[in-house]
C-alpha positions as protocol buffer text, in pm:
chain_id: "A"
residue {
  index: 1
  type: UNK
  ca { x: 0 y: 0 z: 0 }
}
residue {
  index: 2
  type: UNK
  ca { x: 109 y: 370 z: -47 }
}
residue {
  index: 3
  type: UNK
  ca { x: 221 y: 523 z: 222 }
}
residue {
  index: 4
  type: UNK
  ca { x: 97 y: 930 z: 225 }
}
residue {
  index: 5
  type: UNK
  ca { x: 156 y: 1164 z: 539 }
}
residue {
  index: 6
  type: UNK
  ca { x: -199 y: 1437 z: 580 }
}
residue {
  index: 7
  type: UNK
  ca { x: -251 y: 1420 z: 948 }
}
residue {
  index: 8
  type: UNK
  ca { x: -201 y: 1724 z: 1108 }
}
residue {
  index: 9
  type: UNK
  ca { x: 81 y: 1556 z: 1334 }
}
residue {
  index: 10
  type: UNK
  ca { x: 279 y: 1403 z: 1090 }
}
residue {
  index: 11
  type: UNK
  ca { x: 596 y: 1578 z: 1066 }
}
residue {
  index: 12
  type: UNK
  ca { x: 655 y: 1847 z: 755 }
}
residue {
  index: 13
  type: UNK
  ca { x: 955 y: 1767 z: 547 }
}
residue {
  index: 14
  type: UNK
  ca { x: 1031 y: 1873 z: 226 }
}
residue {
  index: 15
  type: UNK
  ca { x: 1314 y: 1796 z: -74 }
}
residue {
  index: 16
  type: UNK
  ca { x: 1493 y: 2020 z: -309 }
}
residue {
  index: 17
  type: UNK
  ca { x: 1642 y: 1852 z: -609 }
}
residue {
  index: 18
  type: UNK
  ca { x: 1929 y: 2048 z: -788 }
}
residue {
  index: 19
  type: UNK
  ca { x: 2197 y: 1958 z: -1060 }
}
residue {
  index: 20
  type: UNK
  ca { x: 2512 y: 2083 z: -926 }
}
residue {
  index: 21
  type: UNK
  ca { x: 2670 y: 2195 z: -588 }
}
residue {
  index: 22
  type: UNK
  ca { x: 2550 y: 2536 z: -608 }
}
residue {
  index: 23
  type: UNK
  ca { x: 2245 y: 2566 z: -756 }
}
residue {
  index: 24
  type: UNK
  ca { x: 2096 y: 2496 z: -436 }
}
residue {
  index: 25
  type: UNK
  ca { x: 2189 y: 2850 z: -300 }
}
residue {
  index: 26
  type: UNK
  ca { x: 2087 y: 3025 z: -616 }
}
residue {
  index: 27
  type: UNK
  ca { x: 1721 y: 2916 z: -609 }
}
residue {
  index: 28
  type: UNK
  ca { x: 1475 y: 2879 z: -292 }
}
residue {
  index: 29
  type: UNK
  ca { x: 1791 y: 2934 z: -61 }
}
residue {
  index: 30
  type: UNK
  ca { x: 1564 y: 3202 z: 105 }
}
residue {
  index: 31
  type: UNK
  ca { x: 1308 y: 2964 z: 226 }
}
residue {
  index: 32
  type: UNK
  ca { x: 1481 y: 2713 z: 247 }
}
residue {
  index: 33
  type: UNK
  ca { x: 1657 y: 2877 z: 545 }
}
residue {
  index: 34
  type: UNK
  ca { x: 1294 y: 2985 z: 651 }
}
residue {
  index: 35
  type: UNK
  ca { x: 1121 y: 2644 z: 668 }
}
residue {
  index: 36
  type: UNK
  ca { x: 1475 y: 2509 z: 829 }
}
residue {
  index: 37
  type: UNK
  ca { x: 1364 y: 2791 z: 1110 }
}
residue {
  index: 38
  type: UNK
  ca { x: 1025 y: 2697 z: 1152 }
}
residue {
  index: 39
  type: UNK
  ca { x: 1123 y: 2312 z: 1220 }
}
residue {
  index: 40
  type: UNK
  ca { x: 1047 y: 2153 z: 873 }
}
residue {
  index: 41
  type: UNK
  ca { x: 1319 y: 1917 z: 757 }
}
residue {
  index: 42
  type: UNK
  ca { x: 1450 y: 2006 z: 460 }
}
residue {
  index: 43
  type: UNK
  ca { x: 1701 y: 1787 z: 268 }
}
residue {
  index: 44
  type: UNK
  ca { x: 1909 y: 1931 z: -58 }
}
residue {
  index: 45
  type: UNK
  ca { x: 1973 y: 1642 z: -303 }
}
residue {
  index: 46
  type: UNK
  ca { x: 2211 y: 1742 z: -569 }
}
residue {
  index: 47
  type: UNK
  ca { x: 2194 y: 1534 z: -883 }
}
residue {
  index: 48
  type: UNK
  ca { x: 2584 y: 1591 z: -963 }
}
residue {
  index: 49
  type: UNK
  ca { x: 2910 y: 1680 z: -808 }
}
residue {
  index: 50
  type: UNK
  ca { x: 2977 y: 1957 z: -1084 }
}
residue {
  index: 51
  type: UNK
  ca { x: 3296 y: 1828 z: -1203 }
}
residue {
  index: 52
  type: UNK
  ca { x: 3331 y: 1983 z: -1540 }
}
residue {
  index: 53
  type: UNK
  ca { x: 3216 y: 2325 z: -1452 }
}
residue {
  index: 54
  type: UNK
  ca { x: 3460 y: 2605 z: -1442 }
}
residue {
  index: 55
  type: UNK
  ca { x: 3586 y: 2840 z: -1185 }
}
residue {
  index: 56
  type: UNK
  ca { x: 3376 y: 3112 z: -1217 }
}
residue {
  index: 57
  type: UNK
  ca { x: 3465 y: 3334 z: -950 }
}
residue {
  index: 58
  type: UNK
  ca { x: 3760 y: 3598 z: -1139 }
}
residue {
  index: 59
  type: UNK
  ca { x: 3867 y: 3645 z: -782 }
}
residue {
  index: 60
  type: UNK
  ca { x: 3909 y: 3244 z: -748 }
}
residue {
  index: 61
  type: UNK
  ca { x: 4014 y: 3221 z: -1134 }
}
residue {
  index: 62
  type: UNK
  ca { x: 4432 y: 3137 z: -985 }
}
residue {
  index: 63
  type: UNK
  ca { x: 4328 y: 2943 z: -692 }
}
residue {
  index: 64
  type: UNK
  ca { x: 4596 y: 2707 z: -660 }
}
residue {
  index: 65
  type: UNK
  ca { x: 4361 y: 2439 z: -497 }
}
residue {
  index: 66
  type: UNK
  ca { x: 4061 y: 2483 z: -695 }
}
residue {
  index: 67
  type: UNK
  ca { x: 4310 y: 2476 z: -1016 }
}
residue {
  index: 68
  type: UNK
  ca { x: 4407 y: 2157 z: -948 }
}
residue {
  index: 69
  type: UNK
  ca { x: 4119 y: 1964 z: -792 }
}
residue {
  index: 70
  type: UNK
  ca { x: 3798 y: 2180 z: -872 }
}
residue {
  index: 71
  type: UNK
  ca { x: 3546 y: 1861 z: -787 }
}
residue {
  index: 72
  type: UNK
  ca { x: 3728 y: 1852 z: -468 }
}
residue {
  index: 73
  type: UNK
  ca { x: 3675 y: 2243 z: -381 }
}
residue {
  index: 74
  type: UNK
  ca { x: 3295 y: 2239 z: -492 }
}
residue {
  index: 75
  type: UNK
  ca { x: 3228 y: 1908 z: -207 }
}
residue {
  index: 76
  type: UNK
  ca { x: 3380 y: 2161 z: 53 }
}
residue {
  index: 77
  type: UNK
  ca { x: 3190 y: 2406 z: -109 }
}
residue {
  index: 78
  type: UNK
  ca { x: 2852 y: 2231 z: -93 }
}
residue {
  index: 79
  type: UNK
  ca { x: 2913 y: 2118 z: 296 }
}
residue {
  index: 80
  type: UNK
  ca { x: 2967 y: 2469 z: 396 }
}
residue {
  index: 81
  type: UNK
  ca { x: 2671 y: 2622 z: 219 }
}
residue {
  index: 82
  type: UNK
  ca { x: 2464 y: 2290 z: 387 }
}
residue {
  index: 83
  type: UNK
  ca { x: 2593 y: 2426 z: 719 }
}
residue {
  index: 84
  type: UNK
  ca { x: 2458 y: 2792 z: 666 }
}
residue {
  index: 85
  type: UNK
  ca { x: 2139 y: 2652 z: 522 }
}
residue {
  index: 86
  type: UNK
  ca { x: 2082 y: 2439 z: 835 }
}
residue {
  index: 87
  type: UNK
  ca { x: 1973 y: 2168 z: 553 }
}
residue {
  index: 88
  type: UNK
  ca { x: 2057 y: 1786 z: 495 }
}
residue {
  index: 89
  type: UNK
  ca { x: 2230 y: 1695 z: 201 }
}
residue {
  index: 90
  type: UNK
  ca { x: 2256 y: 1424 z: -30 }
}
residue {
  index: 91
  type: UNK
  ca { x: 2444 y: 1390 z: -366 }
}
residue {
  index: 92
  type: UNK
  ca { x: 2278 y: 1083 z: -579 }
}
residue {
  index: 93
  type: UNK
  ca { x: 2668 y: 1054 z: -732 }
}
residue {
  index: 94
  type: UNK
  ca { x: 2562 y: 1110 z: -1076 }
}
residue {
  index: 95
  type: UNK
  ca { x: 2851 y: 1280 z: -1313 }
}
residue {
  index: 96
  type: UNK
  ca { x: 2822 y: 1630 z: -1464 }
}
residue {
  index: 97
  type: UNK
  ca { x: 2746 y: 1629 z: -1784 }
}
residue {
  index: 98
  type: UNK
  ca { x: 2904 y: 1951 z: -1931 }
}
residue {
  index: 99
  type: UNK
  ca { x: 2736 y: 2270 z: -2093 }
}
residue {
  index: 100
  type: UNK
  ca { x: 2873 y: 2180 z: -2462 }
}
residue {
  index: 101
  type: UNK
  ca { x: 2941 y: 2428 z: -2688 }
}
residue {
  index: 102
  type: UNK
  ca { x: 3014 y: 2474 z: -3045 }
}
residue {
  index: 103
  type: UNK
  ca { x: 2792 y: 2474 z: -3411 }
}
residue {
  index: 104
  type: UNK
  ca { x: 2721 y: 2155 z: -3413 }
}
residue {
  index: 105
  type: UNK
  ca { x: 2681 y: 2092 z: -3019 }
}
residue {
  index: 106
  type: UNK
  ca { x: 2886 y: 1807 z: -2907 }
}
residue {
  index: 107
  type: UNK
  ca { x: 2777 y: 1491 z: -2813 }
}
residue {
  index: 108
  type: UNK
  ca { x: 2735 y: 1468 z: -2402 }
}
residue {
  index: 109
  type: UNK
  ca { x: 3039 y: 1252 z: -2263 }
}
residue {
  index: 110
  type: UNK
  ca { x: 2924 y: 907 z: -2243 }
}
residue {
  index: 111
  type: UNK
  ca { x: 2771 y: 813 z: -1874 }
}
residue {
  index: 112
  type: UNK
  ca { x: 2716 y: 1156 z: -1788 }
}
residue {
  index: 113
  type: UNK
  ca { x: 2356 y: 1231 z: -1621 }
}
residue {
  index: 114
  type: UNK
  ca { x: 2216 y: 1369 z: -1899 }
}
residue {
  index: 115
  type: UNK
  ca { x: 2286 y: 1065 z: -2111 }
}
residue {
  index: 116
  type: UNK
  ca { x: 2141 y: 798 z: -1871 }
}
residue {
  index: 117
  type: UNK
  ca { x: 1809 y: 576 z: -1968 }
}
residue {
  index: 118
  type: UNK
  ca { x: 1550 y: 774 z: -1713 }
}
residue {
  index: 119
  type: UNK
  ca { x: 1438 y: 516 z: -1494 }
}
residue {
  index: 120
  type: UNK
  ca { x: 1817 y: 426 z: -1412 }
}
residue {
  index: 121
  type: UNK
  ca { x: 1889 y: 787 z: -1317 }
}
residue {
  index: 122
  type: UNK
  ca { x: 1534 y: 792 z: -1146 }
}
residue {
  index: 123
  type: UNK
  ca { x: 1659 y: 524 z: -882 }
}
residue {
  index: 124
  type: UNK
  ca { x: 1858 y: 640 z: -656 }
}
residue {
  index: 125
  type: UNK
  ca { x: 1602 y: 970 z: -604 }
}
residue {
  index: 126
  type: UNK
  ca { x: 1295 y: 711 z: -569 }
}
residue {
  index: 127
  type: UNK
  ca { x: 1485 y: 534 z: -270 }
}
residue {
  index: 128
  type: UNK
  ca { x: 1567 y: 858 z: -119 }
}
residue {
  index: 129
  type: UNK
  ca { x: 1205 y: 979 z: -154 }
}
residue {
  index: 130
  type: UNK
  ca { x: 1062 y: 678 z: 33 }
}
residue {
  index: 131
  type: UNK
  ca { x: 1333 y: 691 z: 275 }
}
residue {
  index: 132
  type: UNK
  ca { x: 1290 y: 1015 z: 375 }
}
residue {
  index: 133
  type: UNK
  ca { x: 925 y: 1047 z: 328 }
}
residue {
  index: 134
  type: UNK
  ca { x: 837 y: 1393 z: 219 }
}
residue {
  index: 135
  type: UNK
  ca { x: 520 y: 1589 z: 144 }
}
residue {
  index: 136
  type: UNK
  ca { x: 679 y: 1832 z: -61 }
}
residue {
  index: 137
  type: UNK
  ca { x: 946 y: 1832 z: -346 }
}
residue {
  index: 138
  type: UNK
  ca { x: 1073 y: 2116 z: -549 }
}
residue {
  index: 139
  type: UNK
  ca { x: 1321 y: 2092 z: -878 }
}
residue {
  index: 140
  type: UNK
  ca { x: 1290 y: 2260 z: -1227 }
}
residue {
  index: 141
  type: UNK
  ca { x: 1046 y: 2306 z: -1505 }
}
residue {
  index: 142
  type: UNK
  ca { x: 1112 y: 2147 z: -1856 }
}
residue {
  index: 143
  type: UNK
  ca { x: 1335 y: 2335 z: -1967 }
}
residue {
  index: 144
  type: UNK
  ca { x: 1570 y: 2307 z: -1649 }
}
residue {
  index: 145
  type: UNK
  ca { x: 1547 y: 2692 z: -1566 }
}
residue {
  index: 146
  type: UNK
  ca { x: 1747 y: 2713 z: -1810 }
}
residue {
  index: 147
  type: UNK
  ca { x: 1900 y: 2487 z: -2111 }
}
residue {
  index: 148
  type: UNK
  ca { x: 2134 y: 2272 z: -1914 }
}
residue {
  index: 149
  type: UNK
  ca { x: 2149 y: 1912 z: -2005 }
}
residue {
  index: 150
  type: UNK
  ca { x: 2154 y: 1843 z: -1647 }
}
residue {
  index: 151
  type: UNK
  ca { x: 1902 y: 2106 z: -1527 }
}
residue {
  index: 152
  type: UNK
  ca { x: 1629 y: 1921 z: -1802 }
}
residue {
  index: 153
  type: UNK
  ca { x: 1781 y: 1598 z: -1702 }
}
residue {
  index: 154
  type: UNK
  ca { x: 1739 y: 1721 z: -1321 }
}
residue {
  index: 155
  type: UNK
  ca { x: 1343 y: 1810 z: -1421 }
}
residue {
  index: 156
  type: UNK
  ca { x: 1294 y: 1469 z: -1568 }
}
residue {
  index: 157
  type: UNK
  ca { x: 1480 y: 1238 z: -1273 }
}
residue {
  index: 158
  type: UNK
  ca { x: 1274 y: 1483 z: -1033 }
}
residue {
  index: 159
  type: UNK
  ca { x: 923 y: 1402 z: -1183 }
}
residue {
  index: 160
  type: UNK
  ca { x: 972 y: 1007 z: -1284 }
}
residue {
  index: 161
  type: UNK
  ca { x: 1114 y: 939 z: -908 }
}
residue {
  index: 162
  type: UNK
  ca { x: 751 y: 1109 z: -759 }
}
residue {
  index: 163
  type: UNK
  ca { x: 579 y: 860 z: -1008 }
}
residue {
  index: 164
  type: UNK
  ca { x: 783 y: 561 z: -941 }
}
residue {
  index: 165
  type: UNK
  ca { x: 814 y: 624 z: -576 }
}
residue {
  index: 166
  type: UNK
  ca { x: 449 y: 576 z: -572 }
}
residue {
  index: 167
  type: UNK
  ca { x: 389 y: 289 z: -754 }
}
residue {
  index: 168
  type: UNK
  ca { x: 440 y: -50 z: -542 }
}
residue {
  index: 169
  type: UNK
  ca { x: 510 y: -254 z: -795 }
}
residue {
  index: 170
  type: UNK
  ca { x: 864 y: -86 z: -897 }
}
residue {
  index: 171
  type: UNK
  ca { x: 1186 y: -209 z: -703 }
}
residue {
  index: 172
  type: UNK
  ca { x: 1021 y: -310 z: -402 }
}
residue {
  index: 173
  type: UNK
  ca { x: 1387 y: -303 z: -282 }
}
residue {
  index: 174
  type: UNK
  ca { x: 1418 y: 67 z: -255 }
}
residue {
  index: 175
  type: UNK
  ca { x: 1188 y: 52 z: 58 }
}
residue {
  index: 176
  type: UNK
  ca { x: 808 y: 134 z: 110 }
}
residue {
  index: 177
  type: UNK
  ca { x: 593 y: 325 z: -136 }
}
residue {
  index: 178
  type: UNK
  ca { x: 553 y: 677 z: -105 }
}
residue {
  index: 179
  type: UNK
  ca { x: 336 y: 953 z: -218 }
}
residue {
  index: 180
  type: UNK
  ca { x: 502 y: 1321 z: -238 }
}
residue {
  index: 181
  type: UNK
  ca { x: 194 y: 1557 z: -172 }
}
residue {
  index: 182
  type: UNK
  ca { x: 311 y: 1847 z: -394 }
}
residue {
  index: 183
  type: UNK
  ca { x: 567 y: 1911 z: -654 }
}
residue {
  index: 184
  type: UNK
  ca { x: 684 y: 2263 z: -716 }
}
residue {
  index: 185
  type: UNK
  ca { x: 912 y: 2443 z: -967 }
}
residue {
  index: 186
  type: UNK
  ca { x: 1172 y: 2684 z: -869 }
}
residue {
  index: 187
  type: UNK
  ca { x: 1087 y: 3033 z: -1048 }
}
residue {
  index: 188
  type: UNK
  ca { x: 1230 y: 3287 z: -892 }
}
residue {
  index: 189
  type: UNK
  ca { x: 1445 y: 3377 z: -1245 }
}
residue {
  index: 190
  type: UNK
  ca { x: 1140 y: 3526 z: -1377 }
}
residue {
  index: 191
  type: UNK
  ca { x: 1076 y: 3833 z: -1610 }
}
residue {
  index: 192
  type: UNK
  ca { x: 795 y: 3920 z: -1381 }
}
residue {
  index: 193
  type: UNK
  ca { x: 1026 y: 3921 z: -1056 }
}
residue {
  index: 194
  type: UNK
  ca { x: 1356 y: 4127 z: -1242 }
}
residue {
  index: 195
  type: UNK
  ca { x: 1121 y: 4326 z: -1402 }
}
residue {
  index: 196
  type: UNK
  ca { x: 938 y: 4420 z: -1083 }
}
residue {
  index: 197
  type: UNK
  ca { x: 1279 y: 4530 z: -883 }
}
residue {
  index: 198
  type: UNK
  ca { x: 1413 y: 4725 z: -1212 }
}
residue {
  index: 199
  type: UNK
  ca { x: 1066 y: 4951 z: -1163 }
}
residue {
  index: 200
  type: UNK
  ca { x: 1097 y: 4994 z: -806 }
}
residue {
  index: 201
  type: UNK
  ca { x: 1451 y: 5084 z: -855 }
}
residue {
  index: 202
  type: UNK
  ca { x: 1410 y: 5334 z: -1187 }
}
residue {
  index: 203
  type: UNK
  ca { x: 1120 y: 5504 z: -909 }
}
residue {
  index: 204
  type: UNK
  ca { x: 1321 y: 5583 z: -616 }
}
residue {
  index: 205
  type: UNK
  ca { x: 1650 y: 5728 z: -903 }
}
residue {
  index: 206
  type: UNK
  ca { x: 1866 y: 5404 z: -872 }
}
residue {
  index: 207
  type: UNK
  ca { x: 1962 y: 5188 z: -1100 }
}
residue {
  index: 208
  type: UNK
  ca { x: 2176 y: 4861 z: -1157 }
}
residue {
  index: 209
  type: UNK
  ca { x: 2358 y: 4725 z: -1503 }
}
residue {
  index: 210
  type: UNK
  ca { x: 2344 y: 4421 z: -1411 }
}
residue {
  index: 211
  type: UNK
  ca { x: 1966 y: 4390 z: -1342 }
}
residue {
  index: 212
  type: UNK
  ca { x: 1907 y: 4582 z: -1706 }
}
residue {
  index: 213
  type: UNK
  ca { x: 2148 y: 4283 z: -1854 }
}
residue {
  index: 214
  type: UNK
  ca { x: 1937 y: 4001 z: -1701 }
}
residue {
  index: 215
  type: UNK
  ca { x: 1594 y: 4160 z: -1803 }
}
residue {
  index: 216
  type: UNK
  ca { x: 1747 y: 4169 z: -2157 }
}
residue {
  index: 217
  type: UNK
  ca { x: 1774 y: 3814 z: -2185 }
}
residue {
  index: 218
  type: UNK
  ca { x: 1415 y: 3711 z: -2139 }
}
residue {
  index: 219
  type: UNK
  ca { x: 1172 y: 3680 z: -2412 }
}
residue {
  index: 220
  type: UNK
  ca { x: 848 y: 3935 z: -2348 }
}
residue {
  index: 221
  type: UNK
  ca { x: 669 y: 3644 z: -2393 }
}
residue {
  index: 222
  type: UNK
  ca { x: 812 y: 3487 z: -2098 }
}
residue {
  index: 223
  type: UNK
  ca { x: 539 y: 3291 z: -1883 }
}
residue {
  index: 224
  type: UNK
  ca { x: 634 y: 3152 z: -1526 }
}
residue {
  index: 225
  type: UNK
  ca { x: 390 y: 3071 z: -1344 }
}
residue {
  index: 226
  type: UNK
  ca { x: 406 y: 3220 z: -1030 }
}
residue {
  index: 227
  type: UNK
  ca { x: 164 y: 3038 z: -819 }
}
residue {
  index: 228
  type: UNK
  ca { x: 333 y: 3013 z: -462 }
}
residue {
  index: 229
  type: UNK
  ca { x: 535 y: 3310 z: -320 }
}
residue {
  index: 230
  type: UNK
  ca { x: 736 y: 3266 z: -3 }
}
residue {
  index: 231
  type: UNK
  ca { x: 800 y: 3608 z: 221 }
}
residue {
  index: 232
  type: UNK
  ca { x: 1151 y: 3563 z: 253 }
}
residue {
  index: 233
  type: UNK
  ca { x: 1273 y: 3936 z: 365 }
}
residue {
  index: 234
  type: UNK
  ca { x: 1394 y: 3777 z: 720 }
}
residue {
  index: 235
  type: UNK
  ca { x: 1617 y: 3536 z: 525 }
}
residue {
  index: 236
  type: UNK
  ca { x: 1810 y: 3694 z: 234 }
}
residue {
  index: 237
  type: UNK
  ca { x: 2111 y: 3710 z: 472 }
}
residue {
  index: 238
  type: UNK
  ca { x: 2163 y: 3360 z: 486 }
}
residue {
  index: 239
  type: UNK
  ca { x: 2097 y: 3310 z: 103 }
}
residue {
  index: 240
  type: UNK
  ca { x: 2379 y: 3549 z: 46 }
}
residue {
  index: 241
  type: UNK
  ca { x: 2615 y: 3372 z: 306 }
}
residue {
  index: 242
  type: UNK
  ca { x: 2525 y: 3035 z: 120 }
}
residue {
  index: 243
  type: UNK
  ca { x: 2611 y: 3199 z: -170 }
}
residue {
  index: 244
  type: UNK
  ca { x: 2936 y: 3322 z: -119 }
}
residue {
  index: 245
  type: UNK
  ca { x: 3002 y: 2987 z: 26 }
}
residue {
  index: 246
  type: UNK
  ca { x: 3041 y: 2865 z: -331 }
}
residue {
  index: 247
  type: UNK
  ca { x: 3347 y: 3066 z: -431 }
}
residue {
  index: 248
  type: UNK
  ca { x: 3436 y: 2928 z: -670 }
}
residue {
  index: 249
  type: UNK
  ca { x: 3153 y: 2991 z: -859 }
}
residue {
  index: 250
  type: UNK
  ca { x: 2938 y: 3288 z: -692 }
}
residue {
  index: 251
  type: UNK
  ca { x: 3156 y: 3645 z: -773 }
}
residue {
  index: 252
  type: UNK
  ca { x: 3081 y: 3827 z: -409 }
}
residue {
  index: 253
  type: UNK
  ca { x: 3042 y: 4146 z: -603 }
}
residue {
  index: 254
  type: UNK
  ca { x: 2835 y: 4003 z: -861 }
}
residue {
  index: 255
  type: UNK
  ca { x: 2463 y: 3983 z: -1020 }
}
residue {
  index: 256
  type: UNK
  ca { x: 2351 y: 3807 z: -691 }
}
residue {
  index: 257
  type: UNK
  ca { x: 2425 y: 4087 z: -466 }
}
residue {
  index: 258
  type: UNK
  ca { x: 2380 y: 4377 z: -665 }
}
residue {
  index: 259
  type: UNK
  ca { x: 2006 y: 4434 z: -552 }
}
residue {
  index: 260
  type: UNK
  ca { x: 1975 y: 4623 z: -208 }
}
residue {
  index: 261
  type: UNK
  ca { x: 1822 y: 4368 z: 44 }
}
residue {
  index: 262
  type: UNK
  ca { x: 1604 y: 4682 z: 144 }
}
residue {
  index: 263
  type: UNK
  ca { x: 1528 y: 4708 z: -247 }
}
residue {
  index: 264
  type: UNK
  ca { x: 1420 y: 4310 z: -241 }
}
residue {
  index: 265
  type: UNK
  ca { x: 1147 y: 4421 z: 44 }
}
residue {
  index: 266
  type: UNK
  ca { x: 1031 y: 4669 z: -58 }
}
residue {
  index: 267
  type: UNK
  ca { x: 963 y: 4527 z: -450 }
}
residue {
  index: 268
  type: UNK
  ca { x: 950 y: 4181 z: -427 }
}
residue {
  index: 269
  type: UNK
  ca { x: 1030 y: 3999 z: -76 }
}
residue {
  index: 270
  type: UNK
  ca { x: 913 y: 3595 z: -189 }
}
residue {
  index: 271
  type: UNK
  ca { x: 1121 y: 3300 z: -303 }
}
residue {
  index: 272
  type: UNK
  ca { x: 838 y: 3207 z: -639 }
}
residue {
  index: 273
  type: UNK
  ca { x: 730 y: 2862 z: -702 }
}
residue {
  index: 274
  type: UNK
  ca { x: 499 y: 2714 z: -992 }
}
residue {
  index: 275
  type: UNK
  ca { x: 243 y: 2462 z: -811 }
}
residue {
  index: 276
  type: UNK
  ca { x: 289 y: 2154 z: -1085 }
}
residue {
  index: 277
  type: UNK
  ca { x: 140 y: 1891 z: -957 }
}
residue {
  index: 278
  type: UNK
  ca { x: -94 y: 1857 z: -611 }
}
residue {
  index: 279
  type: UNK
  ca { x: -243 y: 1469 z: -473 }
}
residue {
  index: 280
  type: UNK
  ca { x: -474 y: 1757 z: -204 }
}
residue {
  index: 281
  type: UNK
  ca { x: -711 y: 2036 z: -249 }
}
residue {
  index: 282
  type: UNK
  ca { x: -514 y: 2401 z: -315 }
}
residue {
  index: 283
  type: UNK
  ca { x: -623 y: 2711 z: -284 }
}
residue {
  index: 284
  type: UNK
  ca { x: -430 y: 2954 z: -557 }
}
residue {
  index: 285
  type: UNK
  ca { x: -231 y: 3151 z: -490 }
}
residue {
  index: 286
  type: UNK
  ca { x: -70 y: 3035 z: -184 }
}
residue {
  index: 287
  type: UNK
  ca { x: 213 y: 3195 z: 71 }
}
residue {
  index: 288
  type: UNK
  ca { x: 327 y: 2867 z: 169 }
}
residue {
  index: 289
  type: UNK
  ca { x: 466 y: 2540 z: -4 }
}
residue {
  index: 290
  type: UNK
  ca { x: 301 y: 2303 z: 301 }
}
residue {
  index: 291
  type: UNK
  ca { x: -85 y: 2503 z: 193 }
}
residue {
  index: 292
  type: UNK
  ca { x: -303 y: 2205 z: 243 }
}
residue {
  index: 293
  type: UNK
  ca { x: -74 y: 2033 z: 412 }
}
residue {
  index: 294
  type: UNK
  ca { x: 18 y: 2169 z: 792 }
}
């Protein structure tokens, strides 16, 4: 039988699914941090271990350890933004498949995540779900947040392990079935959100280069769903800290931190979510990813 968790008593717990050691501080850090505070257990599960990303940190760009074991660095990396978080961590031990580049793209390096047959990558994340039994998971939309192999590849593991978690009849092995509640998609990169603070900031005679670059790159047409905003004013100091955790690829005087935390308040205080699949009654829009469920 499925095993589901409604009672009122049963405790709240929650899982954020990410592709590489850092992604977790760049989206839902905020409340994250927040629901850690409030006593929900929230456990980061990070798909890869990011080794064939770059050091991209200019300030980190001759680091003599990160030169010659950047893997290494990000683990360190990843423990000490878990510490600032107050979050559990997994990795499923997956390998990093790359960003390729070029006219034709190259082919992905063989046994990377973003190669693997789906229901292989999906095992690992459908024993983790049914060990650690939570109501609500959040990961990416289809198009990984943005066109990463292993951000789509992150999307797809994330949605086949809810399914297969569920269903008793696959790999009784992995432990008891179990029924995530709610899925969510991180949004908080949304043309809505930048174009918000960029208002905000034009009306009180400031302005930021960086902000006008990111607005740039969306598409007018660009349509997020927003249906689940988390207030997160009383928590942006421990995103940042998680942030700059990740040296090696976070710039401290970068994009991240070139909005005024008294800015972010003022025009747009909420970690976003898109609501993308619900087994309970919802009421949209909600202020909370446990609506339904506390």
């Amino acid at each position: 039988m499925t095993q589901t968790a409604t009672a009122p008593s049963a405790p709240l717990r929650m899982v954020a699914v990410h592709a590489h050691p850092d992604d977790e501080s760049s989206k839902g850090a905020a409340s994250m941090a927040r629901y850690v505070h409030e006593g929900v257990q929230v456990t980061v599960i990070t798909c890869t271990g990011g080794e064939r990303g770059d050091i991209l940190n200019p300030k980190m760009a001759e680091d003599p350890e990160a030169l010659a074991d950047l893997p290494a660095v990000r683990r360190r990396e990843m423990a000490r933004a878990q510490e600032i978080l107050g979050v559990d961590h997994e990795w499923l031990g997956f390998e990093d498949s790359g960003l390729p580049e070029g006219d034709p793209l190259p082919a992905l390096p063989e046994g990377s995540f973003a190669t693997l047959e789906l229901d292989v990558a999906a095992r690992p994340l459908v024993e983790a779900l049914r060990r650690l039994r939570p109501q609500v998971l959040t990961t990416y939309n289809e198009n990984g947040g943005y066109p990463h192999p292993d951000h789509i590849m992150t999307h797809r593991v994330s949605m086949r392990a809810v399914d297969l978690a569920a269903d008793g009849t696959f790999a009784p092995e992995l432990g008891e079935p179990w029924e995530v509640l709610k899925v969510y998609y991180n949004n908080d990169f949304s043309r809505q959100r930048f174009a918000a603070i960029a208002r905000y900031m034009t009306e009180q005679g400031m302005g930021s280069a960086e902000l006008d670059a990111w607005l740039e790159r969306f598409d007018e047409r660009d349509d997020r769903l927003l249906t689940t905003r988390v207030d997160v004013r009383d928590y942006l100091a421990i995103r940042d800290e998680a942030l700059r955790a990740h040296a090696t690829q976070v710039d401290p005087d970068g994009f991240f931190f070139a909005v005024p935390h008294d800015v972010l308040d003022a025009a747009w205080p909420t970690d976003d979510y898109e609501l993308r699949m619900s087994r309970i009654g919802v009421t949209l829009p909600e202020t909370d990813l446990f609506a339904g469920i506390r």
